[in-house]
N, C-alpha and C positions, 0 to 999 in steps of 0.2 A: 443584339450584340453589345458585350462591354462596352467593347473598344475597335475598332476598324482600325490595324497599324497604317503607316502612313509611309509610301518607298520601299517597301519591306521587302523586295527581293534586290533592288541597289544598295540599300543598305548594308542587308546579311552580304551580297557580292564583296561588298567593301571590307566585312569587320570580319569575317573567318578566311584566313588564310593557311591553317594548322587546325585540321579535324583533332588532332590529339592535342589542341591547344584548350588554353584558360580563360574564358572571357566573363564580360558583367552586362546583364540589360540593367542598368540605373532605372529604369521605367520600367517597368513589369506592366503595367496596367493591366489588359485584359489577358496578357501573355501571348498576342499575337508575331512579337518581334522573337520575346525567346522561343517559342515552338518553332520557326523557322531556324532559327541557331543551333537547336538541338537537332535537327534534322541534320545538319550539314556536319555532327560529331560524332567523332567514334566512340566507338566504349569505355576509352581511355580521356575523351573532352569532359569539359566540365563546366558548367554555367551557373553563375550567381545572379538573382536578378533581388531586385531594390525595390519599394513601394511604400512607401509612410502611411499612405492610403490603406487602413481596415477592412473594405470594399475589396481591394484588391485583392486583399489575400484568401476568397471562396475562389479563386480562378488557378491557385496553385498548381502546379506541373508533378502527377506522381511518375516520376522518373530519377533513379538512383543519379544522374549526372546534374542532376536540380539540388538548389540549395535558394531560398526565397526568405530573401531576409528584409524584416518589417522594420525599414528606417527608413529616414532620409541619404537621400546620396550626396549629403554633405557630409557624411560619416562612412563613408568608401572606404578610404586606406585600414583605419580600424575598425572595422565591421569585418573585413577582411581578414586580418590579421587575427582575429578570432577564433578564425578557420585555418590557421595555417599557411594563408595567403600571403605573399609579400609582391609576387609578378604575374601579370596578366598578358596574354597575345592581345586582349582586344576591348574596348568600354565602347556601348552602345548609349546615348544617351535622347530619347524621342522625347523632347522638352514639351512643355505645354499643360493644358487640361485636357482630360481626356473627356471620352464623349458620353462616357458612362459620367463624369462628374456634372459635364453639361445638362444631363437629360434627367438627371434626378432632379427635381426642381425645388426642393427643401433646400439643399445644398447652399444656394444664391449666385451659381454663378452666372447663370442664364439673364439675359436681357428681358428674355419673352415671358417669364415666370414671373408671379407674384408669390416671394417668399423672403424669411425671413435675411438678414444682412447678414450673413455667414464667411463661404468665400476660402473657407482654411481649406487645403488638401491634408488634415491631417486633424481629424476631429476632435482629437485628445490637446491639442494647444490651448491656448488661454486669449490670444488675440483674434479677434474675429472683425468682421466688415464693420459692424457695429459698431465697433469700440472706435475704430478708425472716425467712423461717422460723426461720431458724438461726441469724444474725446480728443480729438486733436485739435492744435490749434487753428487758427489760420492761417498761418504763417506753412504750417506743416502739410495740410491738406493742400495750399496751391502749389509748393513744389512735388509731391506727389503728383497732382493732375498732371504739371508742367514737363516733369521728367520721365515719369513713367507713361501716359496717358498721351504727351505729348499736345497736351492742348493750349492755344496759345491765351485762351481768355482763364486758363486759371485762377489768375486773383480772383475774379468775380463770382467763378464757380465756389470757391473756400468761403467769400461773405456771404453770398444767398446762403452755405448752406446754416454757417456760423449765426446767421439771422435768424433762421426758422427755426432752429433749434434751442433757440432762448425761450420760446414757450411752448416746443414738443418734439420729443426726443425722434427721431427718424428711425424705423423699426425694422422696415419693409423694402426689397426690393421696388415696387411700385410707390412709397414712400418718398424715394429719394426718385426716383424718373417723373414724380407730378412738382417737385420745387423745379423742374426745365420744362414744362410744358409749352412754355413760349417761342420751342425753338420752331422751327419752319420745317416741316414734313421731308425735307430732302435731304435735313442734314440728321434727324434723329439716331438712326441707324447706326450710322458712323460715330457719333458723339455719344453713345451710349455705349459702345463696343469698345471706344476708347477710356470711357470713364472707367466699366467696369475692371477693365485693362488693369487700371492705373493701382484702382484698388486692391485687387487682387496681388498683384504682383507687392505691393506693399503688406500685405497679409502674411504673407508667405515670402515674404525677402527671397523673390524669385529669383533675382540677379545676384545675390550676395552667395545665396546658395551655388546658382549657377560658377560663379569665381572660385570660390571653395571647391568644386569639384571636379574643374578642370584642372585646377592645378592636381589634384589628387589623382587626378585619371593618367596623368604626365607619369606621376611618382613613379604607381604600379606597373605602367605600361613597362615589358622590358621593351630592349633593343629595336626598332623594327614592327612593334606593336603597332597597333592601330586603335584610332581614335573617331568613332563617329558622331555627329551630331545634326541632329534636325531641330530647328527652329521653327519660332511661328510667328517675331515680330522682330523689327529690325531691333530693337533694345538686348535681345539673347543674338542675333545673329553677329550684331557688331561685336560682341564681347568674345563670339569663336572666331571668328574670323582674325581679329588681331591674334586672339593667345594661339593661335596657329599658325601665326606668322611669325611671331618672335617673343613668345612664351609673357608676352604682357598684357594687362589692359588699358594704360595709356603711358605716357610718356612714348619715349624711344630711346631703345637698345644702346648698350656701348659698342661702337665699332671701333675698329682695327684702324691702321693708320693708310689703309687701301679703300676704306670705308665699309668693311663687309661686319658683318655681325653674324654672333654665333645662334643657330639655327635650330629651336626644339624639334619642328616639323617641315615632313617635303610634304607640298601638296598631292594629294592622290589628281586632283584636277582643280586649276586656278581658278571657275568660276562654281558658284554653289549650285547643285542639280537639283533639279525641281518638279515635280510630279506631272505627267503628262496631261492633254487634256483628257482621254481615257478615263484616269485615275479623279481627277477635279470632278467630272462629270457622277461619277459614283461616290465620293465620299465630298462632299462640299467643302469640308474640313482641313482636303487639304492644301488647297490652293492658296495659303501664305506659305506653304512649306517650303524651309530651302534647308540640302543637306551639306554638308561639309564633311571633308574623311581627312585625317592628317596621318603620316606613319614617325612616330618616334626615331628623332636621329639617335 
């Protein structure tokens, strides 16, 4: 299987509320969230889905209400608009890597692979893990660790690696896991799940993308639309969860002289919903999921 969707009948509950409506899967991946969307449309619905990933596009929907467009979904609004788009009922967005990217082991995203330092969702860019690896400073690689990865020995992790690489370039996924070999068997796991993390999401300006498209998702959304999103690390969760609350990512809102501020989104449910154990038990993948649904005021 590509991709194993992840909530996929809470989700589609959430994001079609008009079978003769307009909606977006921003993640197309293996197509498992839009064929459940397209089920729930009439003749007259219509779905867009999004995929930057090449990979993705052998998994194409032949179905006249399908339209599968090879971008990033930080080019929503005009990608759209291309077609004739300007309002949508609904943007689905399943954030992450998918499992087809995990399991190809060329790729690099994978902990458990030895391959090359890769890490793009989008093969045709020009930045890769690599470049990150080898070319930044140190100054850049420990706020990477630190912000993204979340790790608190960052600096140290930027000098080992700035050291070792003064007499040979770091090439390999296993490469860069033997400059940590000194960690202690209990924390590996984790500290590699969060390095790659960090990486990755620096590759692919995962979160910049992510801001870029939320606001986009607002744009299109009309009246009353719906906005879904699933996460998989608090770094993308904290960023929906505010722009849900009061259409920002930090500061705070101008209020009224009552103190109330003006409101993008009503939550569909105050707290994020999260895959059963059921579902954890069959797909491992996706027990950091947490979903979010906001409706456009």
């Amino acid at each position: 299987m590509y991709h194993n969707p992840v909530l996929l009948k809470q989700s589609v509950d959430d994001l079609v509320t008009n079978p003769d409506g307009t909606y977006v899967d921003c993640t197309f991946g293996g197509g498992g969230h839009s064929r459940e969307i397209l089920s729930r449309l009439s003749d007259k619905g219509r779905l867009f889905g999004f995929d930057q990933d090449l990979d993705a596009l052998k998994n194409t929907i032949d179905d006249p209400r399908f339209i599968l467009i090879n971008q990033n979904f930080r080019f929503l609004e005009n990608s759209l608009l291309m077609y004739g788009v300007s309002q949508v009922d609904g943007v689905l967005a399943d954030l992450g890597v998918s499992s087809h990217q995990f399991d190809e082991a060329e790729r690099g995203f994978s902990t458990r692979s030895n391959a090359p330092l890769d890490m793009r969702m989008n093969v045709m860019q020009g930045l890769d893990a690599k470049r990150v690896i080898n070319d930044y400073d140190e100054e850049q690689l420990a706020d990477i660790f630190y912000y993204y990865g979340e790790l608190r020995e960052a600096r140290k992790l930027a000098r080992d690696i700035v050291h070792h690489r003064k007499n040979k370039s770091i090439e390999t996924t296993e490469d860069l896991k033997k400059l940590f070999s000194y960690l202690p068997p209990h924390k590996v796991n984790k500290f590699y799940a969060q390095l790659f993390q960090a990486i990755r999401i620096e590759v692919n300006q995962e979160l910049e993308v992510l801001k870029e498209m939320l606001v986009q998702a607002y744009n299109v959304l009309k009246p009353g639309g719906r906005l879904v999103v699933i996460s998989y690390h608090s770094l993308e969760d904290r960023l929906v969860k505010r722009f849900l609350k009061n259409g920002m990512f930090e500061g705070e809102p101008e209020r009224d002289i009552y103190g109330n501020y003006k409101k993008t989104f009503e939550l569909v449910k105050s707290k994020a919903i999260i895959p059963d154990d059921k579902e954890i038990e069959e797909n491992s993948r996706a027990r950091s999921a947490k979903m979010r649904t906001g409706i456009k005021v």
